[in-house]
C-alpha positions as CSV (number, residue, x, y, z in Angstrom):
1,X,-7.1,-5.6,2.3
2,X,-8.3,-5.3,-1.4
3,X,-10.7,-2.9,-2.3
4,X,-14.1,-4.9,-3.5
5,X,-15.2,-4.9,-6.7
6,X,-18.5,-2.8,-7.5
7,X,-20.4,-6.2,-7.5
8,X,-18.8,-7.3,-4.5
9,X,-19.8,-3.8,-3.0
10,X,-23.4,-3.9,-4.4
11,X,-23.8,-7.0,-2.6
12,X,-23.2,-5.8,1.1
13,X,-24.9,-2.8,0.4
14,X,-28.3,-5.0,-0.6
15,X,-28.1,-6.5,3.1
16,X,-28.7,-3.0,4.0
17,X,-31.3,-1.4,2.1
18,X,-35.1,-1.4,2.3
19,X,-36.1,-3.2,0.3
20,X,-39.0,-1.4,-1.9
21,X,-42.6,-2.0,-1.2
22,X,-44.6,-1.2,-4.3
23,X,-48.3,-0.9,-3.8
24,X,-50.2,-1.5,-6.7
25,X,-53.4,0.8,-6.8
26,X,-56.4,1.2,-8.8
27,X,-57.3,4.8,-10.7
28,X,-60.2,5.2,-7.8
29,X,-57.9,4.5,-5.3
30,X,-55.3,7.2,-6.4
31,X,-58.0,9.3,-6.9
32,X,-59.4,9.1,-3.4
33,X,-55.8,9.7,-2.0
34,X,-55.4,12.6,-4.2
35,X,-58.7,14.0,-2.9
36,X,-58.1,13.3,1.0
37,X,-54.2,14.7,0.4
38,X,-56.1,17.8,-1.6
39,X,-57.9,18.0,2.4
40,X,-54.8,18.0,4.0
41,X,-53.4,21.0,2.2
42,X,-56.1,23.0,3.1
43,X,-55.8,21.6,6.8
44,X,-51.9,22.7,7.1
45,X,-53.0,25.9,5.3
46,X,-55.9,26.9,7.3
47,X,-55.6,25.4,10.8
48,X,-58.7,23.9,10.7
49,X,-61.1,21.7,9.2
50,X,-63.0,22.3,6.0
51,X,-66.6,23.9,7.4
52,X,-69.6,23.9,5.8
53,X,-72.0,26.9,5.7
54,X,-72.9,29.7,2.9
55,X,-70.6,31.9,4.5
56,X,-67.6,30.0,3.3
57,X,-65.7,29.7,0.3
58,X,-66.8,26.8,-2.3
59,X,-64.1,24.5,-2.2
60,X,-64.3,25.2,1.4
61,X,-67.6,23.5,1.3
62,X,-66.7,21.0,-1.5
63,X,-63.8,19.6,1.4
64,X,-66.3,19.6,3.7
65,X,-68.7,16.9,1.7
66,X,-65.8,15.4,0.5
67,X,-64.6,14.6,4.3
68,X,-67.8,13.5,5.5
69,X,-68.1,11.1,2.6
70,X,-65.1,9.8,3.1
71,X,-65.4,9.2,6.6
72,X,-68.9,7.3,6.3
73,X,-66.9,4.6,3.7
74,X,-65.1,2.0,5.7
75,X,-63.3,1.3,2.2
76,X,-61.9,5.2,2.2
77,X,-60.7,5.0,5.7
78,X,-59.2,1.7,5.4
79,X,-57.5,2.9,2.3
80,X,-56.3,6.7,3.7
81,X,-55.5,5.2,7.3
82,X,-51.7,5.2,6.8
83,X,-51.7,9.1,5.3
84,X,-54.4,10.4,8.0
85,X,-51.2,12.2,9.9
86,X,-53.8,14.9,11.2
87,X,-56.5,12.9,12.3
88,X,-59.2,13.5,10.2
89,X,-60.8,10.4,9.8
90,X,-61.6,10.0,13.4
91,X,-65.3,9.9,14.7
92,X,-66.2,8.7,11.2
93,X,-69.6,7.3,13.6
94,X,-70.4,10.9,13.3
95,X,-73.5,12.3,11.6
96,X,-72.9,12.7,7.9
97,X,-75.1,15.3,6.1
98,X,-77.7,14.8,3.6
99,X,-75.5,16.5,1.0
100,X,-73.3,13.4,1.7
101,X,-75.4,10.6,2.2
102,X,-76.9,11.2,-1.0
103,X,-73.6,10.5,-2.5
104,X,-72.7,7.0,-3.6
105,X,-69.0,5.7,-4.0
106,X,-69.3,6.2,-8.1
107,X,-70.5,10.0,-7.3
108,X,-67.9,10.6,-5.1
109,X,-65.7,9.3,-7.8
110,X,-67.1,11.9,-9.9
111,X,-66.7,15.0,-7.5
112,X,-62.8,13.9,-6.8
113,X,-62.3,13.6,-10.5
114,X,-59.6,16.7,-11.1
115,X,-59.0,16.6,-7.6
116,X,-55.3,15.9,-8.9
117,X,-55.2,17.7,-11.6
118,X,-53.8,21.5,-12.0
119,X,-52.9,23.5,-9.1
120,X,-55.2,26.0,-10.8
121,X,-58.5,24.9,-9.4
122,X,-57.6,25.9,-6.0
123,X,-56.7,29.1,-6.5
124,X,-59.8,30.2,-6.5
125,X,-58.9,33.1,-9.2
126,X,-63.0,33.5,-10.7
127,X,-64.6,31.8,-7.3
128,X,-66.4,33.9,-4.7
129,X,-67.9,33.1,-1.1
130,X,-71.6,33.4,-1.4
131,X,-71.0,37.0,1.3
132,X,-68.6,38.3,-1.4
133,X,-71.0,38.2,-3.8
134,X,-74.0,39.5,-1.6
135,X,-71.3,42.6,-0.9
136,X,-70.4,42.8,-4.6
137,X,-74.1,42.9,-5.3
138,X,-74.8,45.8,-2.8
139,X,-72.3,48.1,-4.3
140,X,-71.6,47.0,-7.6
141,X,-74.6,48.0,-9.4
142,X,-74.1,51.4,-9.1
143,X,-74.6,53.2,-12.6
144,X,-74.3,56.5,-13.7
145,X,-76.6,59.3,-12.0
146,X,-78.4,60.8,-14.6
147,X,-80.1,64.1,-12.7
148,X,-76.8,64.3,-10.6
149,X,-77.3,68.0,-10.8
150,X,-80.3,68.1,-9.2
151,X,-78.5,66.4,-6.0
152,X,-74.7,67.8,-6.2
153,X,-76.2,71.0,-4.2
154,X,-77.2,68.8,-1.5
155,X,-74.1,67.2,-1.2
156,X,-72.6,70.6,-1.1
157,X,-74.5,71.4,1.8
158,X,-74.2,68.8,3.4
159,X,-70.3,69.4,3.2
160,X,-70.4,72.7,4.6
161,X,-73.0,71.4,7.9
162,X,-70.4,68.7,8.8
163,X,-67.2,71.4,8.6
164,X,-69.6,74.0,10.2
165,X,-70.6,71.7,13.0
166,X,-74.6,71.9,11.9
167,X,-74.3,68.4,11.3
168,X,-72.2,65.2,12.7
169,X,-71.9,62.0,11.5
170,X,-72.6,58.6,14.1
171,X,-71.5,55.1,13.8
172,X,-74.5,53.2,12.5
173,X,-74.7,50.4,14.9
174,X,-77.6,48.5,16.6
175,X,-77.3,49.0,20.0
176,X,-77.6,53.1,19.1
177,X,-81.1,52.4,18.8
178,X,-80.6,52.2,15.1
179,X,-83.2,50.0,13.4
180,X,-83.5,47.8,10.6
181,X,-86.4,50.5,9.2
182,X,-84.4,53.4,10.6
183,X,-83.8,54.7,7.1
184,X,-85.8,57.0,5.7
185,X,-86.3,59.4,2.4
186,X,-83.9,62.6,2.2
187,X,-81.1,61.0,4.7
188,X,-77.8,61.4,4.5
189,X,-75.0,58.2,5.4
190,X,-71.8,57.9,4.5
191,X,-70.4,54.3,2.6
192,X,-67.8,53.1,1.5
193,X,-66.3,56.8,2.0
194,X,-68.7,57.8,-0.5
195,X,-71.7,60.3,1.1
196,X,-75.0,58.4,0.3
197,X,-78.9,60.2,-0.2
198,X,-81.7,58.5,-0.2
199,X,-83.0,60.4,-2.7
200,X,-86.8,58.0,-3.0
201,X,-88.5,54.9,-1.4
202,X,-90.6,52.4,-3.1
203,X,-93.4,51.0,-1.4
204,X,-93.4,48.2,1.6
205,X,-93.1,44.9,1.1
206,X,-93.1,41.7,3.4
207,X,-89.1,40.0,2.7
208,X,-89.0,36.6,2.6
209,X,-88.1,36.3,6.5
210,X,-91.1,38.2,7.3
211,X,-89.7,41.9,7.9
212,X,-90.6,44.9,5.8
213,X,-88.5,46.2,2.9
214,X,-88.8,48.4,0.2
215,X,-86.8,49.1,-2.6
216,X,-84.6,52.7,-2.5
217,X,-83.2,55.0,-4.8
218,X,-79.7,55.4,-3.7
219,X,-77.6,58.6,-4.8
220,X,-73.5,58.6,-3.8
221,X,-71.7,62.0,-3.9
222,X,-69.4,60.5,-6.3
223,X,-72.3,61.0,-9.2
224,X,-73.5,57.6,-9.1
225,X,-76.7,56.0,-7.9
226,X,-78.4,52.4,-7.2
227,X,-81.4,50.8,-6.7
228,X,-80.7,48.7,-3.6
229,X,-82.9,46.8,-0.7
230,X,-83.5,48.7,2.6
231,X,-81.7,45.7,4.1
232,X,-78.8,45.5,1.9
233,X,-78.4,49.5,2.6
234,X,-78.8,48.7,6.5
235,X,-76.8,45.8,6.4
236,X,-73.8,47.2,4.5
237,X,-73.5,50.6,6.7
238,X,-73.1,47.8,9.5
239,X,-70.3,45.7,8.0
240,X,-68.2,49.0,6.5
241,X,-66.0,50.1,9.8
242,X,-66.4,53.6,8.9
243,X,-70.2,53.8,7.4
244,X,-71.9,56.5,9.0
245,X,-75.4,58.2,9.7
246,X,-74.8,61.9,8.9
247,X,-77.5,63.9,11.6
248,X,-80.3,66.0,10.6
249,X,-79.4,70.0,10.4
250,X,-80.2,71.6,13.8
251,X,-79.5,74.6,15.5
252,X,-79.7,72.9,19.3
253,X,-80.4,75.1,22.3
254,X,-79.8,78.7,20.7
255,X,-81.6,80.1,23.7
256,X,-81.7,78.6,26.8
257,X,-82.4,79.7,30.9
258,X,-79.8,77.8,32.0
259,X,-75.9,77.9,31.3
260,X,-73.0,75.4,30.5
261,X,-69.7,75.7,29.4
262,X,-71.0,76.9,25.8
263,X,-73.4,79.3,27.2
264,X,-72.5,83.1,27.5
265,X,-74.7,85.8,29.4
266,X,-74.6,87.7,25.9
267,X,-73.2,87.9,22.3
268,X,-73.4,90.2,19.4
269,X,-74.7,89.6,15.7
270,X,-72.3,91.7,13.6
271,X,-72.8,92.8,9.9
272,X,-69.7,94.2,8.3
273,X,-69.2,95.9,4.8
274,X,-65.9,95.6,3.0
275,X,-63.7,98.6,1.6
276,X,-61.6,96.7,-0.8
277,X,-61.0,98.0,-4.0
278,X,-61.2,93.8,-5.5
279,X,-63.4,94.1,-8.6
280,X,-65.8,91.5,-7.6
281,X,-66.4,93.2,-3.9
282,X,-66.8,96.4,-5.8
283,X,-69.6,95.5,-7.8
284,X,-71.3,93.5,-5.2
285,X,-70.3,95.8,-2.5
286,X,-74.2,97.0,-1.2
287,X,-75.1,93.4,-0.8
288,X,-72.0,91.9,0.5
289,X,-71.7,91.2,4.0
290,X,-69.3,89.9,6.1
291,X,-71.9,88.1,9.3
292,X,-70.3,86.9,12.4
293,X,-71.2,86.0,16.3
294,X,-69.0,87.2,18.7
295,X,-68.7,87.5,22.9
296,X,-65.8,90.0,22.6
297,X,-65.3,93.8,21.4
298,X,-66.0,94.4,18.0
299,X,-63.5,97.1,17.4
300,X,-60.8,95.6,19.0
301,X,-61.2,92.9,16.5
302,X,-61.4,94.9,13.8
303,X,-58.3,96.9,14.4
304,X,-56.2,95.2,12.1
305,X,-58.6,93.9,9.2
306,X,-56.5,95.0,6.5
307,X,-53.3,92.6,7.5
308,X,-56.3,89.7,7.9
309,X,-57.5,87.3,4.3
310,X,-60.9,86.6,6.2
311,X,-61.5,90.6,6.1
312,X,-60.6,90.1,2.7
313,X,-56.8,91.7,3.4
314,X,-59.0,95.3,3.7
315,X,-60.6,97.7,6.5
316,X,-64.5,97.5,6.9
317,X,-67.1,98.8,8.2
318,X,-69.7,98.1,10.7
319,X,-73.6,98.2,9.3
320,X,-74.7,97.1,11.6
321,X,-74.9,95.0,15.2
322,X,-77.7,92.9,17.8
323,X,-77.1,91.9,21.0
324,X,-78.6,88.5,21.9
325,X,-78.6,87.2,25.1
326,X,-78.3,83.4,26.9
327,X,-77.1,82.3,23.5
328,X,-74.9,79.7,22.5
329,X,-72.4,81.6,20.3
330,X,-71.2,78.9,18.0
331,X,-73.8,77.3,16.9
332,X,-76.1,80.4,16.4
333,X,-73.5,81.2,13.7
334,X,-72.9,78.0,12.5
335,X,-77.0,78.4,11.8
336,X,-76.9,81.8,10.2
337,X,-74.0,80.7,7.9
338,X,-76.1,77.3,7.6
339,X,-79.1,79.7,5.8
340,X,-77.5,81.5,4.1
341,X,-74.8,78.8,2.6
342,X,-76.4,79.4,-1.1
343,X,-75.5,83.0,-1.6
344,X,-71.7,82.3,0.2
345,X,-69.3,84.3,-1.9
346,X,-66.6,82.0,-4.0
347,X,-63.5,84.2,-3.8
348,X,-60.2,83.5,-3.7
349,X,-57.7,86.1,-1.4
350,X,-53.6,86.0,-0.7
351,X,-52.5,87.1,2.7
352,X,-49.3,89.0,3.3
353,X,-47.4,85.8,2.8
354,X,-49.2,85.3,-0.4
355,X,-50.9,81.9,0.5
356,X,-54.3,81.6,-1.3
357,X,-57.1,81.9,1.4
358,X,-60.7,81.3,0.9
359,X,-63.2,83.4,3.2
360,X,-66.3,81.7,4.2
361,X,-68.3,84.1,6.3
362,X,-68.9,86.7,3.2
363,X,-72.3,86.5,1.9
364,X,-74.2,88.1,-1.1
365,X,-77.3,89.4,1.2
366,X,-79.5,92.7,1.0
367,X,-79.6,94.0,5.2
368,X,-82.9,94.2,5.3
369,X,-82.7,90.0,4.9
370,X,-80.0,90.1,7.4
371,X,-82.5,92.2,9.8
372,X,-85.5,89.7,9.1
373,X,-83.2,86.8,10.4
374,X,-82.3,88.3,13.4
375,X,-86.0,88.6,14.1
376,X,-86.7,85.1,13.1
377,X,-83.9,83.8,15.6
378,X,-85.7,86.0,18.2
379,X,-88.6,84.5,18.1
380,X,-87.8,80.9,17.4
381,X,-89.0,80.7,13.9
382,X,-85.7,80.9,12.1
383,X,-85.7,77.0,11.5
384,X,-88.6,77.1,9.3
385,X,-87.4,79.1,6.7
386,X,-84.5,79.4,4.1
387,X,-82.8,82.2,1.7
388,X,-83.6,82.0,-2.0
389,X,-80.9,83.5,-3.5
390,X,-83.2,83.9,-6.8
391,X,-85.9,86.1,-4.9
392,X,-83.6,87.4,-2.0
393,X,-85.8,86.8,0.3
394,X,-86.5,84.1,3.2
395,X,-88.9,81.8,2.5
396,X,-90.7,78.7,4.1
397,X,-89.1,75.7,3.8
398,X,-92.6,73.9,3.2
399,X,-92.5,76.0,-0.2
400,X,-89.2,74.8,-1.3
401,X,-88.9,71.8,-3.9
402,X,-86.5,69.1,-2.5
403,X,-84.0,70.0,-5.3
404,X,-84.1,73.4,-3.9
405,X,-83.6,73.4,0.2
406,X,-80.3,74.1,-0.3
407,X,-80.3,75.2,3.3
């Protein structure tokens, strides 16, 4: 048999093919296709239908009209019918919105115009959901603090109560009893891992809703501030996972009749002195003292001071010692360090192995202070005053300025 000739060949091949069924459509109709198919992309993408609500992103919502629109046209879904492979035109009975009933077949024209056009306008590059920009809002106008030094000491403090135990942080949820109003002047929270003060409080005002806001100044511990909404404060401390209310300074249940696991039948108040020969401990050496709690011996722990960095790698001496009893060890230290935090020395020491080491329970305090505490704590009164370094003294917290109750 003789091989056909291309025409012959082109010929049986025609009794096979499809034959080509051209649609002729208008520039509305493509542009209605384009729009629906601009639907279906975000269907495939998202697993759902377009939504509509504040909440969600703008093209989000723009689908959403568009869908309805289309479904209340019987010429749309008579026209999309053969590409609706995920069922979207079905219940087209259903209750369009306002936002689409307004919308007349030349408007709808209008809002698909583009809808084919660059891949760009999906991408959503300089479009944000109407929460992103309430969040942006909350945080973003921070500026720069300018009185930061009036607040770094208190963020200092603060540091030293949460490693000292004198203060904890909580989650900041509802259902702790936290309310909307729960925030107060002189708080501490921490957002956005930034430690927040709320360093002032405008006055009350009814919100639009009908609760009470007011407007706060807002200081972070990263040296910036803003002027936010009680509200928008609240309600970002709920949506950051790790926001936080940082507790007011207390000494809890120093002394108390009955024990727990905490609770010891006695402990001693010890004041030491230091013999180094370090020129800063030299110079300082009548007013610098080493004060501890402890349940044990005192000498036993002092036997090998010298080999230890929190002795300051030298021997001591003891000045002087009170016994205390039904005392919770730990946190009556964590107090007296607490008071007098502002007069902490800043030294650096090696240890034998020549790490750098820095001691934290060396203080620059005369002993009579150190004897007036003691009597403070013994009668219950110690929680109403702090040490002023400048004077040397304990005074009343009441005569403190707020830039100043460092303790």
């Amino acid at each position: 048999m003789s091989d056909p000739d291309l025409d012959d060949l082109r010929a049986e091949l025609a009794d096979f093919a499809q034959s080509e069924k051209k649609i002729g459509r208008t520039p509305r109709e493509e542009r209605i296709i384009a729009g629906f198919e601009e639907i279906q992309r975000f269907v495939d993408e998202h697993g759902h239908e377009p939504q509509h609500g504040e909440d969600r992103d703008i093209f989000e919502r723009l689908y959403a009209v568009r869908l309805d629109r289309l479904r209340a046209l019987e010429e749309c879904r008579s026209l999309l019918a053969l590409f609706d492979r995920q069922d979207l035109l079905t219940g087209a009975e259903a209750t369009v919105p306002a936002s689409a009933e307004e919308m007349d077949a030349d408007a709808l024209m209008a809002e698909l115009a583009g809808a084919a056009g660059e891949s760009e306008i999906t991408e959503l590059r300089h479009v944000r959901s109407a929460a992103e920009k309430r969040a942006a809002e909350e945080i973003a106008n921070r500026e720069p603090c300018p009185d930061f030094d009036r607040f770094k000491p208190l963020f200092e403090q603060v540091r030293i109560d949460l490693d000292s135990g004198v203060r904890t942080t909580r989650q900041f949820v509802k259902d702790a009893g936290f309310l909307k109003a729960d925030i107060n002047e002189g708080q501490f929270f921490i957002l956005g891992g930034q430690v927040a003060y709320v360093a002032e409080v405008g006055e009350t005002f009814r919100a639009p809703n009908g609760e009470n806001d007011a407007r706060l100044r807002v200081v972070y511990s990263n040296g910036t501030e803003s002027n936010l909404l009680r509200r928008s404060l609240q309600r970002a401390l709920y949506k950051d996972e790790a926001g936080r209310r940082i507790t007011e300074p207390t000494a809890g249940p120093l002394f108390t009749g009955d024990s727990d696991d905490e609770d010891i039948a006695s402990g001693t108040i010890y004041v030491l002195r230091s013999k180094s020969d370090h020129p800063v401990v030299a110079a300082n050496r009548e007013v610098l003292h080493k004060i501890g709690v402890t349940g044990g011996d005192i000498t036993r722990r002092l036997a090998n001071a010298k080999l230890d960095p929190t002795f300051l790698m030298a021997d001591v001496e003891v000045v002087a010692t009170y016994t205390l009893y039904n005392i919770n060890r730990a946190k009556l230290e964590n107090l007296i360090h607490r008071i007098f935090g502002p007069a902490r020395l800043d030294i650096e020491i090696r240890d034998r192995f020549g790490n750098p080491v820095v001691p934290r329970e060396w203080f620059l305090v005369p002993r009579f202070v150190v004897d007036d505490t003691v009597e403070k704590i013994k009668d219950g009164t110690i929680t109403e005053y702090a040490y002023d370094p400048s004077s040397a003294r304990l005074v009343e917290r009441s005569a403190l300025p707020p830039s100043g109750d460092l303790a």
